[in-house]
C-alpha positions in Angstrom: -19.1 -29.1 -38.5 -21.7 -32.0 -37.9 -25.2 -30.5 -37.2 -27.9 -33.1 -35.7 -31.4 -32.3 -35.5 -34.3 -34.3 -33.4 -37.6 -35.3 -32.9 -39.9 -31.8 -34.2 -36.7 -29.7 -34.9 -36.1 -32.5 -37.6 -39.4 -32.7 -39.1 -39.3 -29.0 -39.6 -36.1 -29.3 -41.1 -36.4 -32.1 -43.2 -32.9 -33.5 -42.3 -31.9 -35.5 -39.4 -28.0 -34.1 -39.8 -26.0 -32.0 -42.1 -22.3 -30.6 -42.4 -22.2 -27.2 -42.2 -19.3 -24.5 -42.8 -19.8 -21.3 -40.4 -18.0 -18.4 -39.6 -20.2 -18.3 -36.1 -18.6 -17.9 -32.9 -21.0 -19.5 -31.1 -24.4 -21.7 -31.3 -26.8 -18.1 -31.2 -24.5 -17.2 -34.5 -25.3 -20.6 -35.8 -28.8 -20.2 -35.7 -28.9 -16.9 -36.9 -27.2 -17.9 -40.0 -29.3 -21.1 -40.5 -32.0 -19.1 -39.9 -31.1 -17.1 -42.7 -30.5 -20.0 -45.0 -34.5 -21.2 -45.8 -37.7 -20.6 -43.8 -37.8 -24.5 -43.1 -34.8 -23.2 -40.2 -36.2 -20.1 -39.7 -39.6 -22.7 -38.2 -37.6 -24.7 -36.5 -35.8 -21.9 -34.8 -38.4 -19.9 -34.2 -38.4 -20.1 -30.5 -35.0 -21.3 -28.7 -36.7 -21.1 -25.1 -38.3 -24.8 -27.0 -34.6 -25.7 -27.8 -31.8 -27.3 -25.8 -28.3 -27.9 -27.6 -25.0 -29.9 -27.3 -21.9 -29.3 -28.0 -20.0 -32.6 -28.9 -22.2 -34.6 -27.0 -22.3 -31.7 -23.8 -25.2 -29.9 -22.8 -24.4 -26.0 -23.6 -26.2 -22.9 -23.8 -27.0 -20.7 -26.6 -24.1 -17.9 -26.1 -21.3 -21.0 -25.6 -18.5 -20.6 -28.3 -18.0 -22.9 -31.2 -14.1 -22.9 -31.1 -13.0 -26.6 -31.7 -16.4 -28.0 -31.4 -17.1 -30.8 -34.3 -20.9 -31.7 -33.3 -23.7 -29.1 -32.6 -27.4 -31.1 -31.9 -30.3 -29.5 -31.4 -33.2 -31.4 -29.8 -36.4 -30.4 -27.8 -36.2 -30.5 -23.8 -36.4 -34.3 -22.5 -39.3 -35.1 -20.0 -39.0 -37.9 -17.5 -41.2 -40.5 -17.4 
């Protein structure tokens, strides 16, 4: 699976995308295992009230399921202007 990152969730990262296998069953079991993977993801996901996330190309909450999904992006919430 395709993950995207944006804006400060990439700079804490380091990467603006990455292909990932995972045994999660849905985004909240994604983070948990990036989270796991270096403290550079454990930063970025610190706080997930600061996160939104898509699911090819969807806005989707945290608990959605992964099942068939090719693209997860995780960005910061948009403001108008």
């Amino acid at each position: 699976m395709d993950i995207l990152y944006f804006a400060w969730v990439r700079e804490r990262i380091g990467l603006p995308r990455e292909q990932v296998e995972t045994s999660a069953a849905t985004v909240a079991e994604l983070v948990e295992e990036l989270r796991a993977c270096d403290e550079r993801y454990a930063a970025a996901f610190a706080d997930l009230s600061a996160l939104r996330v898509a699911l090819d190309q969807e806005l989707s909450e945290f608990d959605a399921p992964l099942a068939g999904v090719r693209e997860v992006a995780f960005f910061p919430p948009m403001t108008g202007g």
